[in-house]
KELUMKE-373390 format. One record per residue (C-alpha): residue number from 1; x, y, z. Coordinates in steps of 0.25 Angstrom, whole numbers. Last residue first. Layout:
<sites>
<site><seq>NUM</seq><X>X</X><Y>Y</Y><Z>Z</Z></site>
...
</sites>
This chain:
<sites>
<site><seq>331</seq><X>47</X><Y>116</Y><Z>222</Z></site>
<site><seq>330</seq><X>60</X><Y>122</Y><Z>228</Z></site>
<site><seq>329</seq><X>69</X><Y>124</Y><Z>218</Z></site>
<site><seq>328</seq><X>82</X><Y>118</Y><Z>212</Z></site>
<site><seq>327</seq><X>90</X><Y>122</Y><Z>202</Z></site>
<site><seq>326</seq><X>101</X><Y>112</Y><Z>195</Z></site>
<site><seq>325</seq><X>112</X><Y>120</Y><Z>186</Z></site>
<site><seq>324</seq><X>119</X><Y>115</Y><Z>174</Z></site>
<site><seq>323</seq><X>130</X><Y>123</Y><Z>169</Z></site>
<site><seq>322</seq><X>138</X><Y>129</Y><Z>156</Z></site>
<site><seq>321</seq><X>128</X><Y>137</Y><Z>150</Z></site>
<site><seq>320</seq><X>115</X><Y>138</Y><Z>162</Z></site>
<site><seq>319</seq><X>105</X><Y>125</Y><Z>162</Z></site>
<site><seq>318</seq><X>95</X><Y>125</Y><Z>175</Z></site>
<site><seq>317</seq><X>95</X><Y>112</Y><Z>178</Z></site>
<site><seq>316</seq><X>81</X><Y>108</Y><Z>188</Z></site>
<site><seq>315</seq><X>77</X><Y>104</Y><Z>202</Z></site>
<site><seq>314</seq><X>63</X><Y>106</Y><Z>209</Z></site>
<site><seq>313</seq><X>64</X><Y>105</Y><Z>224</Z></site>
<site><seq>312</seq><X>56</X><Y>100</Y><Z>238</Z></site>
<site><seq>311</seq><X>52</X><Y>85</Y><Z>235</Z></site>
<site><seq>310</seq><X>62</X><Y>82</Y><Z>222</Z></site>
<site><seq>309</seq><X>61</X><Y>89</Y><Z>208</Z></site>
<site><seq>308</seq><X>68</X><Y>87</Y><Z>195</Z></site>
<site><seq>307</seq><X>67</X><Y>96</Y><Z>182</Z></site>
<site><seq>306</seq><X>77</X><Y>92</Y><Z>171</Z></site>
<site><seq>305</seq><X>76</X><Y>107</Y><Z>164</Z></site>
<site><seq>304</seq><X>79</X><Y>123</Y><Z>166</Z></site>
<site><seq>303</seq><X>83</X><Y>130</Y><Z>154</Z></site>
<site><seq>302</seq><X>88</X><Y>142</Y><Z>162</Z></site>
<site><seq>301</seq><X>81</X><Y>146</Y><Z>175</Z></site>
<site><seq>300</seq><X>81</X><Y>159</Y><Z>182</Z></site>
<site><seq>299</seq><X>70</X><Y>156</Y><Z>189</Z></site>
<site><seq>298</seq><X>63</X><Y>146</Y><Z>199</Z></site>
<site><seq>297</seq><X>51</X><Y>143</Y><Z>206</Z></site>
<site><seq>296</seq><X>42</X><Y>149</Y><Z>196</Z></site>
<site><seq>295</seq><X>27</X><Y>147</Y><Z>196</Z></site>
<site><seq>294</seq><X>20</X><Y>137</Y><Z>186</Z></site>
<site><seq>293</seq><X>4</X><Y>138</Y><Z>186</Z></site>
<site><seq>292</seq><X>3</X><Y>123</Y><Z>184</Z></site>
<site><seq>291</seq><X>-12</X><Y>118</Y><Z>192</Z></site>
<site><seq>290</seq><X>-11</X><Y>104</Y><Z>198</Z></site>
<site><seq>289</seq><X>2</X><Y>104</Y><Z>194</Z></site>
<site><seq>288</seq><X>8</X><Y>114</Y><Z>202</Z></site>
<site><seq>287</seq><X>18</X><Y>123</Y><Z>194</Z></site>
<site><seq>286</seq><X>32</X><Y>124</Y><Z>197</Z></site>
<site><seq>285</seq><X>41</X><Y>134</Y><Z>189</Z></site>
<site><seq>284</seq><X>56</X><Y>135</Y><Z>186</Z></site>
<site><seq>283</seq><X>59</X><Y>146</Y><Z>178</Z></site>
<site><seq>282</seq><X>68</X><Y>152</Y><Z>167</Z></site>
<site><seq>281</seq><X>57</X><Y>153</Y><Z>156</Z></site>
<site><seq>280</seq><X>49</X><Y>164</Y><Z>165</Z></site>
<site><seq>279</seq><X>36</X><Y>162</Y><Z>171</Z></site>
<site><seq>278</seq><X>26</X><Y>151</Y><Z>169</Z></site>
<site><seq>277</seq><X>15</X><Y>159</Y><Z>163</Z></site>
<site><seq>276</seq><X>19</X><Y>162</Y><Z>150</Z></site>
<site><seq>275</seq><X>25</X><Y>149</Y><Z>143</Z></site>
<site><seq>274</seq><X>31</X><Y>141</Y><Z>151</Z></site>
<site><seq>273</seq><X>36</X><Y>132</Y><Z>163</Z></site>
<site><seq>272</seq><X>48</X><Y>127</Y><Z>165</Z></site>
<site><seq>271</seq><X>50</X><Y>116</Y><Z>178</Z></site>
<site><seq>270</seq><X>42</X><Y>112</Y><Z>190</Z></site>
<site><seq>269</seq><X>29</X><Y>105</Y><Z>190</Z></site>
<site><seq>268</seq><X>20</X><Y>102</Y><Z>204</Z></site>
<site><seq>267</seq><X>14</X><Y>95</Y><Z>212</Z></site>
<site><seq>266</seq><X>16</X><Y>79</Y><Z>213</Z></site>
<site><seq>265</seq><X>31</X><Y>84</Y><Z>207</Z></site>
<site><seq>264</seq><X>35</X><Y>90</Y><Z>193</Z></site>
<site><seq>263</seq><X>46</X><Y>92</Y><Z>184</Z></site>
<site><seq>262</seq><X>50</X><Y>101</Y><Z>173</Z></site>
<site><seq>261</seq><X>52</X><Y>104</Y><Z>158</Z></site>
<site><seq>260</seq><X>41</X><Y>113</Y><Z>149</Z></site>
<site><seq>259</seq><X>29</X><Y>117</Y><Z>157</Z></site>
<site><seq>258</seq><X>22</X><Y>125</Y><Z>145</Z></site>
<site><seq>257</seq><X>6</X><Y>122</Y><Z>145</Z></site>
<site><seq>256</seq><X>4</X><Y>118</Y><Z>160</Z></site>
<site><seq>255</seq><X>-2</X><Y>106</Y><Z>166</Z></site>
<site><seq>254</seq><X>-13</X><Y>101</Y><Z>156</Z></site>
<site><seq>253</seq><X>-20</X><Y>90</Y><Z>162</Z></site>
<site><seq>252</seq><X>-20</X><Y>76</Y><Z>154</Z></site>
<site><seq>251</seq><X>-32</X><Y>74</Y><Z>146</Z></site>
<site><seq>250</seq><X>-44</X><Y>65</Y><Z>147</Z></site>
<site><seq>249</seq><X>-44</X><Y>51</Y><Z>151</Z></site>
<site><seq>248</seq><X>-37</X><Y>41</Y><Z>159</Z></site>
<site><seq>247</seq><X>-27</X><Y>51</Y><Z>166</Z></site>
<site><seq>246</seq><X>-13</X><Y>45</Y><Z>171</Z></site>
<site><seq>245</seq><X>-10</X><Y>35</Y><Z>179</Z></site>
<site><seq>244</seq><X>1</X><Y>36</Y><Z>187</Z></site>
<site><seq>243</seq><X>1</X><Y>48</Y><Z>188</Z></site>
<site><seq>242</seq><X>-8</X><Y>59</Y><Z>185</Z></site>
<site><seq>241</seq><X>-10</X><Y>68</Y><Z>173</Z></site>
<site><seq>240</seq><X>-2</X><Y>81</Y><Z>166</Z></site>
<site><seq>239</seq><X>0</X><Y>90</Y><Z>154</Z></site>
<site><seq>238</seq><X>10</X><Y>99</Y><Z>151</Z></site>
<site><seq>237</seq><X>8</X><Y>106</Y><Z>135</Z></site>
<site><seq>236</seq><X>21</X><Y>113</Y><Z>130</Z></site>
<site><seq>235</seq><X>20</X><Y>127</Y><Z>126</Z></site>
<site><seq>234</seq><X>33</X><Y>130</Y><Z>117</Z></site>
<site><seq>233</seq><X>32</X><Y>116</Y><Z>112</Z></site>
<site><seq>232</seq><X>18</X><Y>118</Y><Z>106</Z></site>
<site><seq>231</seq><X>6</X><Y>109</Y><Z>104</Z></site>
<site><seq>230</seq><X>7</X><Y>95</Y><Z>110</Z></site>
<site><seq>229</seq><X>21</X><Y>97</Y><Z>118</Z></site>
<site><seq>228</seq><X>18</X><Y>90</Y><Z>128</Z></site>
<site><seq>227</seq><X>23</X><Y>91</Y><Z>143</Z></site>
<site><seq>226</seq><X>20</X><Y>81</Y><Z>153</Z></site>
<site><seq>225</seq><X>15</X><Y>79</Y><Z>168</Z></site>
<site><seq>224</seq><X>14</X><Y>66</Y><Z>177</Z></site>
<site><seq>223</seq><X>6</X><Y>68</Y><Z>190</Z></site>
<site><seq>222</seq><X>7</X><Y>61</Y><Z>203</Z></site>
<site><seq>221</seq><X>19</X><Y>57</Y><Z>206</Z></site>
<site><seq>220</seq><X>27</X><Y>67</Y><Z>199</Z></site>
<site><seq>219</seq><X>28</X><Y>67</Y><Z>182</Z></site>
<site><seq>218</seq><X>36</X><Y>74</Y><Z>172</Z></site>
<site><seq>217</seq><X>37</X><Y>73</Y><Z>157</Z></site>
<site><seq>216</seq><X>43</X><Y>80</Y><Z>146</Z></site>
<site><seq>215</seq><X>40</X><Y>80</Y><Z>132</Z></site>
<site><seq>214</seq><X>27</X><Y>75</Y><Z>128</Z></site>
<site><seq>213</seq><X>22</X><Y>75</Y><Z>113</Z></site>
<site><seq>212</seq><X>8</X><Y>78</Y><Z>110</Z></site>
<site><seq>211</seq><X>-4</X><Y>73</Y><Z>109</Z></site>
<site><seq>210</seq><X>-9</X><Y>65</Y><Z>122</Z></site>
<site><seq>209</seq><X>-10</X><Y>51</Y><Z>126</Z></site>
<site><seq>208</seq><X>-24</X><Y>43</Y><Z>126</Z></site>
<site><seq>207</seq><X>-26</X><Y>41</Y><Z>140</Z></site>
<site><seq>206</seq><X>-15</X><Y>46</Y><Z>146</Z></site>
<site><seq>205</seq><X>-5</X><Y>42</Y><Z>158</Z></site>
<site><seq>204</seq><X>-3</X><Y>29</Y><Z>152</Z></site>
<site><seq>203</seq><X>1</X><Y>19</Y><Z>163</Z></site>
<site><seq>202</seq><X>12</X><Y>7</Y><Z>160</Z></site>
<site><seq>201</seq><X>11</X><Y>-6</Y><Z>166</Z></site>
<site><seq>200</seq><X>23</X><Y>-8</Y><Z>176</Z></site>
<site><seq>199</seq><X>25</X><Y>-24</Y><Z>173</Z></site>
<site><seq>198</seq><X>35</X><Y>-25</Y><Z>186</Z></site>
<site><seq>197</seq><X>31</X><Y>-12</Y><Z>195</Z></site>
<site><seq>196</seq><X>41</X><Y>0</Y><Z>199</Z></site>
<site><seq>195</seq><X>41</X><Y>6</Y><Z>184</Z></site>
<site><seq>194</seq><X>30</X><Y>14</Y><Z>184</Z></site>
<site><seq>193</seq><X>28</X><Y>17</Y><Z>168</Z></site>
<site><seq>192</seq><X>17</X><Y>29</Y><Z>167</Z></site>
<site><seq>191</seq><X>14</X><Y>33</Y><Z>151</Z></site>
<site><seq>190</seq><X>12</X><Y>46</Y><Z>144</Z></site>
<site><seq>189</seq><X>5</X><Y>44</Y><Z>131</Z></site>
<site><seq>188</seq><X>8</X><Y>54</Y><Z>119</Z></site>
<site><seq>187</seq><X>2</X><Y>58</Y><Z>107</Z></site>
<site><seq>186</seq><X>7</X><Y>64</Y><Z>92</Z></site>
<site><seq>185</seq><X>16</X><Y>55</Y><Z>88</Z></site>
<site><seq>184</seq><X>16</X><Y>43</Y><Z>98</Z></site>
<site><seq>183</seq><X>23</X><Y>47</Y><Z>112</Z></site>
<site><seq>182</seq><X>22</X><Y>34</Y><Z>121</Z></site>
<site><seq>181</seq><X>28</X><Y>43</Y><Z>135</Z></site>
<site><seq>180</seq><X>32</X><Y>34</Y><Z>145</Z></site>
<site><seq>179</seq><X>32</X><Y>37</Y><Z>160</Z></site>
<site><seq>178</seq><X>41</X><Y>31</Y><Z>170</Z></site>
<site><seq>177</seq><X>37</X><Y>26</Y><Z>184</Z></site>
<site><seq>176</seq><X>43</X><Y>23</Y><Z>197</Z></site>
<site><seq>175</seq><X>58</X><Y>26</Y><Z>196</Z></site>
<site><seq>174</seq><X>57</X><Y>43</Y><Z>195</Z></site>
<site><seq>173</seq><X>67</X><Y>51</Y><Z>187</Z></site>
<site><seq>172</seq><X>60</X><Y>62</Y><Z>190</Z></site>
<site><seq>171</seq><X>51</X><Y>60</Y><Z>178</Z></site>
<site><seq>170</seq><X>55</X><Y>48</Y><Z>170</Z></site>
<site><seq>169</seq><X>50</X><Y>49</Y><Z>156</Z></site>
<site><seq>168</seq><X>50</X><Y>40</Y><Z>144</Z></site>
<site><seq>167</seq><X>49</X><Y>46</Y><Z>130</Z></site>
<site><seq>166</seq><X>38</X><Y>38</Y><Z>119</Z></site>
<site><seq>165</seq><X>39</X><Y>33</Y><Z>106</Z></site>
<site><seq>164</seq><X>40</X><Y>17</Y><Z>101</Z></site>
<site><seq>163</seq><X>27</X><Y>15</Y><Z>107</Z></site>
<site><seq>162</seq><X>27</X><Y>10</Y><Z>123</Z></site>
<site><seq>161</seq><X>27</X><Y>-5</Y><Z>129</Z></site>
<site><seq>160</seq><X>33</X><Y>-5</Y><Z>142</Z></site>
<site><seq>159</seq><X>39</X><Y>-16</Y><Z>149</Z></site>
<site><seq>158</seq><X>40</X><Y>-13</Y><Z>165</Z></site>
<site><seq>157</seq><X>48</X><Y>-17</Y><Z>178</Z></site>
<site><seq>156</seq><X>59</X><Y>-24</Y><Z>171</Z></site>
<site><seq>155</seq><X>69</X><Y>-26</Y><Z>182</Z></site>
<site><seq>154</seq><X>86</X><Y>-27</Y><Z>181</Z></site>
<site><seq>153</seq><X>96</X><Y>-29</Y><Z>190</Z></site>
<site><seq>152</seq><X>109</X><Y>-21</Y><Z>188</Z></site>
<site><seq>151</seq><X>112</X><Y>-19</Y><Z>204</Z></site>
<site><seq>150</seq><X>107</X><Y>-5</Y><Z>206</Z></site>
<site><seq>149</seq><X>94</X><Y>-12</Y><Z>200</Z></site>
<site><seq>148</seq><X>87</X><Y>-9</Y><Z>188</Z></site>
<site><seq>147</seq><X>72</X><Y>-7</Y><Z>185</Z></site>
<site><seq>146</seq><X>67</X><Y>-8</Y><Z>170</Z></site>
<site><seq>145</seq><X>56</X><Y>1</Y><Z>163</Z></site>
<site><seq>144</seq><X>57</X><Y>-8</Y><Z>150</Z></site>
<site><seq>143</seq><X>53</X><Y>-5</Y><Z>135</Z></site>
<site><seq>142</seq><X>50</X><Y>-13</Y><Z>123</Z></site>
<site><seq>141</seq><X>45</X><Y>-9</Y><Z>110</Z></site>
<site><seq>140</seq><X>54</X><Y>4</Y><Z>109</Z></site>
<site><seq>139</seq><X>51</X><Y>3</Y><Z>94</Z></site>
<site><seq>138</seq><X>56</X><Y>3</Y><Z>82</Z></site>
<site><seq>137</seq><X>61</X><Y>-12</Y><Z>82</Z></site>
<site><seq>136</seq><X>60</X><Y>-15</Y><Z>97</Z></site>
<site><seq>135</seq><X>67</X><Y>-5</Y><Z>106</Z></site>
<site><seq>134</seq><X>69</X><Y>-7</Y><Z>119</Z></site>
<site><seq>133</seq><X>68</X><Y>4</Y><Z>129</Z></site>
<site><seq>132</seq><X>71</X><Y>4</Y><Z>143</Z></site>
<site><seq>131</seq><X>65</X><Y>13</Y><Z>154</Z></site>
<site><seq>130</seq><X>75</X><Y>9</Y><Z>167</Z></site>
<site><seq>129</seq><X>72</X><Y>11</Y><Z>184</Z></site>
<site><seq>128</seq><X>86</X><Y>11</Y><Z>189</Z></site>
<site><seq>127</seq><X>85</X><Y>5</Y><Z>204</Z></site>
<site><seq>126</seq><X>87</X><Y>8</Y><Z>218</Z></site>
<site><seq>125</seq><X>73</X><Y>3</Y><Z>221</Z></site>
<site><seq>124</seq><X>72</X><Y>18</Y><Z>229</Z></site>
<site><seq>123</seq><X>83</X><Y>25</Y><Z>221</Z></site>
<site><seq>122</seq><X>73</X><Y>22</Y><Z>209</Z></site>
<site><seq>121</seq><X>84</X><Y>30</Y><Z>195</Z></site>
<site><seq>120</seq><X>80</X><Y>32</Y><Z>183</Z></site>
<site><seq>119</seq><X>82</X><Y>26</Y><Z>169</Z></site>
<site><seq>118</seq><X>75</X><Y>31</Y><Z>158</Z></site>
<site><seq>117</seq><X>76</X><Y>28</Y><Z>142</Z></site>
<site><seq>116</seq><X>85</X><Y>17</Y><Z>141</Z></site>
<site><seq>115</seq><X>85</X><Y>11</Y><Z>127</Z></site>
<site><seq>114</seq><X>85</X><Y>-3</Y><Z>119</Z></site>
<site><seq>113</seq><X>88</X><Y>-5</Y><Z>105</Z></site>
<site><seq>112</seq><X>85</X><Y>-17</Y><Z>94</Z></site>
<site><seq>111</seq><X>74</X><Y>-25</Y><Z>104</Z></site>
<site><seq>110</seq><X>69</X><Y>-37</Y><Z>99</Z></site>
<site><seq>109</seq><X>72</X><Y>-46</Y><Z>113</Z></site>
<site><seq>108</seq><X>76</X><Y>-35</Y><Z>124</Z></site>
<site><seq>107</seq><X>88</X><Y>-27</Y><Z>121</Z></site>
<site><seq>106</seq><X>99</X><Y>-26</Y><Z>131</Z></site>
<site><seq>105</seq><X>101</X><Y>-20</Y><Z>145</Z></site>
<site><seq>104</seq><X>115</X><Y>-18</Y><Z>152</Z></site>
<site><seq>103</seq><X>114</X><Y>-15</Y><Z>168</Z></site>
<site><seq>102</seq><X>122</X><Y>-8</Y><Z>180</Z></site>
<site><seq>101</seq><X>136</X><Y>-4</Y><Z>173</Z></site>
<site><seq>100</seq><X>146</X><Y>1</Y><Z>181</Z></site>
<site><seq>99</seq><X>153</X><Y>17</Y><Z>182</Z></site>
<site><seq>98</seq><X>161</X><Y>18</Y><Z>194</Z></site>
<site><seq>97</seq><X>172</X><Y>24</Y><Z>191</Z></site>
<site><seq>96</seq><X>166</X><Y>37</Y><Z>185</Z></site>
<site><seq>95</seq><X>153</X><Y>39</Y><Z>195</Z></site>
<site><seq>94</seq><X>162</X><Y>39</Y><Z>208</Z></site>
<site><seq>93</seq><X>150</X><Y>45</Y><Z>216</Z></site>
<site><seq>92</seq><X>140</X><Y>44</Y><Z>208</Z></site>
<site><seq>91</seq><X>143</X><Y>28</Y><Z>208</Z></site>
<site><seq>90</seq><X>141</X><Y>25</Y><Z>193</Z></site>
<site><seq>89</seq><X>130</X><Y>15</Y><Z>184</Z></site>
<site><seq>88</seq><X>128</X><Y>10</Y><Z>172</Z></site>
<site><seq>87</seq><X>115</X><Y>6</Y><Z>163</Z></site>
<site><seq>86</seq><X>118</X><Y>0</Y><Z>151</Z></site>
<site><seq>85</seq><X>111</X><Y>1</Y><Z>138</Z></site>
<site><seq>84</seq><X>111</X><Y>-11</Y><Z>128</Z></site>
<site><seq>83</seq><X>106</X><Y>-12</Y><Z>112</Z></site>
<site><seq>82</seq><X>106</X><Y>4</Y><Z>109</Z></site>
<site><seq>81</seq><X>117</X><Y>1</Y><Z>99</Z></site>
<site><seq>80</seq><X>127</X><Y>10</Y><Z>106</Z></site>
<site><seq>79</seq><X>124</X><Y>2</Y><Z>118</Z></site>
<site><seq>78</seq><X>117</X><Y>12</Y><Z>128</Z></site>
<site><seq>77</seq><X>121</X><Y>18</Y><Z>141</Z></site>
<site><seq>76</seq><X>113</X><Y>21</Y><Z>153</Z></site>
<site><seq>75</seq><X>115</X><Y>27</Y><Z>165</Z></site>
<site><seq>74</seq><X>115</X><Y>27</Y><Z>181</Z></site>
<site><seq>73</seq><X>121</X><Y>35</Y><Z>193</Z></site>
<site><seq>72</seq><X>124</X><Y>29</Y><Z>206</Z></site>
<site><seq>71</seq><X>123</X><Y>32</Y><Z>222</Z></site>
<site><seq>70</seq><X>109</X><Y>24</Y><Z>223</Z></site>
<site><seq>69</seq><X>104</X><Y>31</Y><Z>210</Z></site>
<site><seq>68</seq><X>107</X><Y>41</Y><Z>199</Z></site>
<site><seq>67</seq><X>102</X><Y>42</Y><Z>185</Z></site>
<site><seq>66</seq><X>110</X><Y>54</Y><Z>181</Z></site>
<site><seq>65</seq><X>119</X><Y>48</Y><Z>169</Z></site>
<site><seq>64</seq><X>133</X><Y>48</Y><Z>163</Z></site>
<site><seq>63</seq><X>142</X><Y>47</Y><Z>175</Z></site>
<site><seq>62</seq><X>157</X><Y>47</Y><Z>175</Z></site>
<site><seq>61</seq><X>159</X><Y>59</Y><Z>182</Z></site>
<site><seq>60</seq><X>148</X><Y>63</Y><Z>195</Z></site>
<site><seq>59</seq><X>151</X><Y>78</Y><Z>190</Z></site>
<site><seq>58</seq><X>144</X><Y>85</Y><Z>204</Z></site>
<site><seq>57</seq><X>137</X><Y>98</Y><Z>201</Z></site>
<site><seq>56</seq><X>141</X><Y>110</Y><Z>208</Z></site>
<site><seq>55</seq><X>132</X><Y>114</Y><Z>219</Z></site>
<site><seq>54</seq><X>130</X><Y>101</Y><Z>226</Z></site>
<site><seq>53</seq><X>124</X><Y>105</Y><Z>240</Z></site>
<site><seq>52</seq><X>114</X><Y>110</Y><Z>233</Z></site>
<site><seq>51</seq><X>103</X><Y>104</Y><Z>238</Z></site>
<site><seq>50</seq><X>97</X><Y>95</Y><Z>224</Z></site>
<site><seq>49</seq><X>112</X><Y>91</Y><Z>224</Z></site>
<site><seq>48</seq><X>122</X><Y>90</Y><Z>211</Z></site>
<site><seq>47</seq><X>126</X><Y>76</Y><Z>203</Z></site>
<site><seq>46</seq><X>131</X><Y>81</Y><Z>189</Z></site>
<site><seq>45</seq><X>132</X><Y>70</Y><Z>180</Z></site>
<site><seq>44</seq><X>138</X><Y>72</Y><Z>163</Z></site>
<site><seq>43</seq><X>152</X><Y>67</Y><Z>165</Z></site>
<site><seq>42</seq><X>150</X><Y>54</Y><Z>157</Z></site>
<site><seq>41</seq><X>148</X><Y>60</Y><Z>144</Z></site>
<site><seq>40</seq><X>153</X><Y>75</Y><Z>144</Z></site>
<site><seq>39</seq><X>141</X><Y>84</Y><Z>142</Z></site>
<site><seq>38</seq><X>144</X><Y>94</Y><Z>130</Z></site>
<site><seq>37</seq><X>129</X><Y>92</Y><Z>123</Z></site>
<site><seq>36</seq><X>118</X><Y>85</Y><Z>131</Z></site>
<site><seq>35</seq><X>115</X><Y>82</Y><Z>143</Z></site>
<site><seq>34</seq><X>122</X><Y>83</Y><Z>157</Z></site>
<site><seq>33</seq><X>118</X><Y>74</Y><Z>170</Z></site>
<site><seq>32</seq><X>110</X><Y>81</Y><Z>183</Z></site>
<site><seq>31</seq><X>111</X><Y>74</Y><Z>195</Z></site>
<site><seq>30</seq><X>105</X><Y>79</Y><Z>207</Z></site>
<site><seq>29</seq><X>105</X><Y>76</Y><Z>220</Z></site>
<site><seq>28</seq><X>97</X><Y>74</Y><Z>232</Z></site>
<site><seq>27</seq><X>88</X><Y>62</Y><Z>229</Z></site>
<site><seq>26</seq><X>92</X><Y>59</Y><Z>216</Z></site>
<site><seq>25</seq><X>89</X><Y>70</Y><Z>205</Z></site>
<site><seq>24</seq><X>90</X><Y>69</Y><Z>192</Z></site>
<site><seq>23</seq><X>95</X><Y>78</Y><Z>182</Z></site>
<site><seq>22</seq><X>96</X><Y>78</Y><Z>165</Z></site>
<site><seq>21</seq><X>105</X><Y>90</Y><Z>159</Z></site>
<site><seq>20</seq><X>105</X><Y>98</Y><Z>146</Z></site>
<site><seq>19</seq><X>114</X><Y>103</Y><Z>133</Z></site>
<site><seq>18</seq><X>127</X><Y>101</Y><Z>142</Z></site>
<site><seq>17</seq><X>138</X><Y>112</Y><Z>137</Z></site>
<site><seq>16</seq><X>146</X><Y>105</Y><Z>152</Z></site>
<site><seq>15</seq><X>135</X><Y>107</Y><Z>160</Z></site>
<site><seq>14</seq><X>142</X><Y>112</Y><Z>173</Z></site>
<site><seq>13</seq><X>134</X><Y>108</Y><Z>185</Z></site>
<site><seq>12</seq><X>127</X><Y>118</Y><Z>195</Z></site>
<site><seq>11</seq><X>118</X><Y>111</Y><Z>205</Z></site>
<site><seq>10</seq><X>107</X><Y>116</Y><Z>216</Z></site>
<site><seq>9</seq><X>105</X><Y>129</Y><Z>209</Z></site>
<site><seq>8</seq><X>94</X><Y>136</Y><Z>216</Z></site>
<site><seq>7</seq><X>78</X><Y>142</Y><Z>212</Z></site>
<site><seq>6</seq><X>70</X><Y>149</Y><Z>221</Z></site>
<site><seq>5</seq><X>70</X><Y>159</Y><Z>210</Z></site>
<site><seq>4</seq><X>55</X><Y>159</Y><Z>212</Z></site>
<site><seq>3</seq><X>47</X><Y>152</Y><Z>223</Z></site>
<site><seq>2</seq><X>37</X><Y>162</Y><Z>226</Z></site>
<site><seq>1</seq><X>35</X><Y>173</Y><Z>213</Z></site>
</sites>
C-alpha cells in the first residue's frame, strides 16, 4: 500500500514509568512533557526536533510545562485553596535558574475558586492567550479568555457565560479561537470562542446540540470534527461541520464510525482508525475529509496518541516500556 512504513523516529526520550505524554510543537521543535505515574516533578520537558537533528531528547531541568514562546516556557500553579494561580516563566535554555513569576490572578467579586483550564501560546502578539474559570457557588459562573503579555500585562478579550458542565478545547494549540463544549446529561453543544477581538461573542456550531457525550475534538481552518460516544465506546461516532459558523439546521456530517485520537488539516484526518476497514491496531492512517476511506501511512505502532501536524508532516508518541518516542510522516 503507497505511503506505508514511511514512518521515522525523530525523538527518543526516556519515560521515566510515565503513564502518558502531552506534545506541542513550536516552529521546529518539539516539546513533549511526562504525565502520569513515576515522572519526577520539575524534570518532566523533553525538547527534540521535528528534523531529527535531536535524536535524544533534550531534559530542559527545572521546567514543569510545555507551553513554549519567544525562547521561554510557561505554567501554572494553583494556591492550595484554588483562590490564585500563577503563571511563571523559564529561559529554555537555563530553565532551572531562571524561574520568575509573570502574573498572579485572584477571585473576581462572589467567586469561592478560580481555575485555568487552557493556556497557549500566539508567537505572532507574543502573547499567552488564557481560558479562566471562576466559580460562583456551584457553578463556573464566570469565565474569562484573557490575553497576556511577555511582560505581565493583562487583557480581557472575552466573558463567557457557559452551564456548570462543559470541557475546553484547544486544537493545535492555536491562539485565534477556542472551542467550549456545554455538555448537559444527555446532549452536547460545541461552541466557537475567537479570542483576538475585545467582547468575542461566542458562536454555537449547532443548532439544537447533539445526544451524546463528546470526547475529543479536532479542528483545521475550515472544518472542526468530534468524536461522540452516543451508542458504543468500542464504535465511536466522528461527525463534522464548518468553521466558524457552524450549521444552522439539520445534522452534522458523519465522518467515520471508529476514528478514535488524531489530528486534522483543511484536507485531511490523521491518527487511529477502527474497526474493520481501517487496517491494523498499530497504524497511523489519513483519510480525506470530504470522504474518509483511512489508508495507512504508518505501521508498527504502539498506543499512539497527541497528534500534531505542520505543513509537510504528521507527528505523534509512540509509547514503548521505558521510552517515549516522536514519529513523523509525511502527510
Amino acid at each position: 500500500m503507497s505511503g506505508v512504513c514511511q514512518g521515522r523516529v525523530v525523538t527518543t526520550i526516556a519515560s521515566g514509568g510515565s503513564a502518558g505524554g502531552l506534545m506541542t510543537l513550536s516552529g521546529t521543535k518539539l516539546y513533549v512533557q511526562l504525565v502520569g505515574r513515576g515522572v519526577i516533578s520539575g524534570m518532566s520537558v523533553f525538547e527534540g526536533a521535528t528534523d531529527g537533528s535531536e535524536p535524544n531528547g533534550a531534559l530542559i531541568a527545572g521546567a514543569l510545562s510545555n507551553v513554549p514562546l519567544d525562547g521561554k516556557l510557561y505554567w501554572q500553579t494553583m494556591a492550595a485553596d484554588v483562590s490564585s494561580y500563577t503563571i511563571s516563566s523559564c529561559s529554555i535554555a537555563s530553565c532551572s535558574t531562571t524561574i520568575a513569576p509573570l502574573v498572579a490572578r485572584g477571585l473576581v467579586s462572589g467567586s469561592i475558586q478560580v481555575f485555568v483550564s487552557a493556556i497557549v501560546a500566539d508567537p505572532t502578539n507574543h502573547q499567552l492567550v488564557v481560558f479562566e474559570q471562576q466559580q460562583i457557588g456551584s457553578l463556573f459562573a464566570e469565565q474569562f479568555i484573557l490575553r497576556i503579555n511577555t511582560n505581565g500585562t493583562v487583557q480581557q478579550v472575552a466573558q463567557v457565560g457557559n452551564p456548570a458542565q462543559g470541557t475546553i478545547y484547544t486544537p493545535n494549540n492555536r491562539p485565534d479561537r477556542f472551542f467550549w463544549f456545554n455538555q448537559a446529561s444527555t446532549t452536547f453543544v460545541p461552541t466557537y470562542l475567537p479570542t483576538s477581538n475585545t467582547g468575542g461573542v461566542p458562536i454555537p456550531l449547532l443548532p439544537t446540540g447533539q445526544a451524546g457525550l463528546a470526547q475529543r475534538f479536532f479542528a483545521s481552518d475550515t472544518t472542526a470534527v468530534w468524536v461522540n460516544y452516543d451508542t458504543s465506546f468500542a464504535n465511536p461516532i466522528t461527525s463534522s461541520v464548518p468553521l466558524p459558523n457552524g450549521i444552522v439546521s439539520g445534522n452534522p456530517t458523519l465522518l467515520y464510525t471508529g476514528f478514535f485520537d488524531g489530528v486534522i488539516d483543511n484536507s485531511n484526518a490523521f491518527g487511529s482508525f477502527l474497526p474493520a476497514g481501517a487496517g491494523s491496531t498499530d497504524a497511523v492512517s489519513r483519510c480525506a475529509l470530504s470522504g474518509c476511506t483511512p489508508v495507512a501511512i504508518a505501521r508498527g505502532q504502539n498506543g499512539q496518541s497527541s497528534f500534531l501536524t505542520d505543513s509537510t508532516q504528521v507527528y505523534w508518541l509512540n509509547f514503548a516500556s521505558t521510552t517515549i518516542q516522536v514519529y513523523a510522516a509525511v502527510k
